[in-house]
N, C-alpha and C positions, 0 to 999 in steps of 0.2 A: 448900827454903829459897832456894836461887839464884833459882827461876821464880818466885817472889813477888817477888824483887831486880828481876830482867829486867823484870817486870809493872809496877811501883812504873815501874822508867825508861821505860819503854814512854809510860805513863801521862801520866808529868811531859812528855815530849818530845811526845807527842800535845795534850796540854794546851798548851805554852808555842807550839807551829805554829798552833793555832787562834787563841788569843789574840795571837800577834803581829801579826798586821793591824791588827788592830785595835788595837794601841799606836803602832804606827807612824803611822796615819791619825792618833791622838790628838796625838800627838806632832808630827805637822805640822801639824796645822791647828792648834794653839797656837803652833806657831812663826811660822805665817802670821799669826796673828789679835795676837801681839807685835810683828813685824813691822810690818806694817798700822796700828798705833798707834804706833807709833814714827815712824814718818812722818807720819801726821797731825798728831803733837802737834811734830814738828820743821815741816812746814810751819804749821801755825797761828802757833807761835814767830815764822817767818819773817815773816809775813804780818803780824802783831801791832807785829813790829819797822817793816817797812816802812809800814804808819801812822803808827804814832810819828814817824817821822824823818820822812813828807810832813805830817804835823799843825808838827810843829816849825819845819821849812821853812818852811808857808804860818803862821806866826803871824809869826816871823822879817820874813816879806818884808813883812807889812801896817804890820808896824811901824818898817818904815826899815832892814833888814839887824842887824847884830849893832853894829853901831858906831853 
C-alpha cells in the first residue's frame, strides 16, 4: 500500500517537473505579450492626445488665437 503512495508521489512530482517549463514559458510570454500591449495601447493614447492638441493648436492659430 505505501509503494502505490510513493508511486502515485513519484508520479505527480515527475509529471508537475515536466510540465513546469512549460507553464513558466506560458506564463511569460502572456506576461510579455500583456506587457507589449499595454504599451502600445498607452503610446497610441499618447500619440492620439498629441494630435489632438497639435490639431487644436493649428485651428486655434488660423483663426486668430483664442481671443
Amino acid at each position: 500500500m505505501a509503494t502505490k503512495s510513493l508511486y502515485g508521489v513519484a508520479l505527480a512530482l515527475a509529471l508537475a517537473l515536466t510540465l513546469a517549463p512549460t507553464l513558466a514559458l506560458t506564463l511569460t510570454l502572456t506576461l510579455t505579450l500583456t506587457l507589449a500591449l499595454t504599451l502600445t495601447l498607452t503610446l497610441t493614447l499618447a500619440l492620439t492626445l498629441a494630435l489632438t492638441l497639435a490639431l487644436t493648436l493649428t485651428l486655434f492659430s488660423w483663426r486668430g488665437g483664442i481671443g
